[in-house]
Residue, then its C-alpha position, 0 to 999 in steps of 0.5 A: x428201939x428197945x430190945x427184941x427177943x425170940x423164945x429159943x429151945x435149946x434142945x431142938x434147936x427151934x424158936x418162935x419169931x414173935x411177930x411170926x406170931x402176929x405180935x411185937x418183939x419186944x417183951x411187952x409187947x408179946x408178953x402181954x398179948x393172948x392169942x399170939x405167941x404165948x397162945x402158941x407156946x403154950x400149945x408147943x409146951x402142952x403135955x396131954x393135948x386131946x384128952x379133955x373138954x378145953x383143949x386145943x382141938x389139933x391133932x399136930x406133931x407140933x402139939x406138945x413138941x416142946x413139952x419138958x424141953x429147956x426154953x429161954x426167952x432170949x434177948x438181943x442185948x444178952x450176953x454172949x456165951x451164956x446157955x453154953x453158945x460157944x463165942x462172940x454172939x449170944x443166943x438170940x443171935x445164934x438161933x435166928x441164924x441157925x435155927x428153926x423158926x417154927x412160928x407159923x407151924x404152931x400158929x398153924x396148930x392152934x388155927x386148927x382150932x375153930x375157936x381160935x381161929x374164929x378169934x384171930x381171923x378178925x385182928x389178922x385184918x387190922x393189926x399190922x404183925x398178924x396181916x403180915x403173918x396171916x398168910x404163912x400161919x394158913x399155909x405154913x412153909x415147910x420145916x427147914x433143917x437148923x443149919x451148922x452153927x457160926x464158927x467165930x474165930x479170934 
């Protein structure tokens, strides 16, 4: 099967799900891809969008949310207890548990851009992970709230 990761912010406690994103979960296979889940965490990190030829054309919150935050790329196999999570589950777990997975809100974001749009309206018809996210990224669902933690008690 190989190993699946999620990109977790440890300040907001949000992450980006990469196939919410249209892309794989395994490293390479979002690593690798442009116009997905890269493409939608540069628009979380970007600092100063709108103020020059090239930028993203979205005046979303979203935009730039991210920006001077602490961001791991956190995998299923790792570690427990590291980024100080408490317990027997490592932070992948921890954060699709708890957190908020504002995947379809930035990819939202970056479809406010005509060109990016443009660019992923045509794989959203024929690459299986971004068909199955077209429709949330179009019409996002609204912001959930992280819920408390898991206590795991020995």
């Amino acid at each position: 099967m190989g190993q699946y990761y999620l990109i977790c912010n440890l300040d907001k406690q949000q992450y980006l799900h990469p196939q919410h994103c249209g892309d794989g979960m395994k490293l390479t296979e979002f690593g690798c891809s442009g116009m997905g889940t890269l493409m939608a965490l540069t628009m979380l990190l970007a600092s100063g969008n709108g103020r020059g030829g090239g930028d993203l054309g979205s005046n979303n919150e979203i935009v730039g949310s991210w920006a001077g935050d602490r961001i791991v790329i956190a995998g299923d196999y790792d570690d427990p207890g590291l980024y100080g999570i408490p317990g027997a589950d490592n932070l992948y777990h921890v954060a699709a548990e708890t957190w908020v997975d504002v995947s379809y809100q930035a990819m939202h974001a970056c479809c406010e851009d005509n060109g990016i749009r443009e660019e992923l309206a045509e794989p959203a018809t024929q690459g299986y992970f971004l068909q199955q996210a077209w429709p949330s990224i179009l019409e996002p669902p609204p912001l959930a709230l992280p819920r408390p933690a898991l206590v795991h008690r020995d």
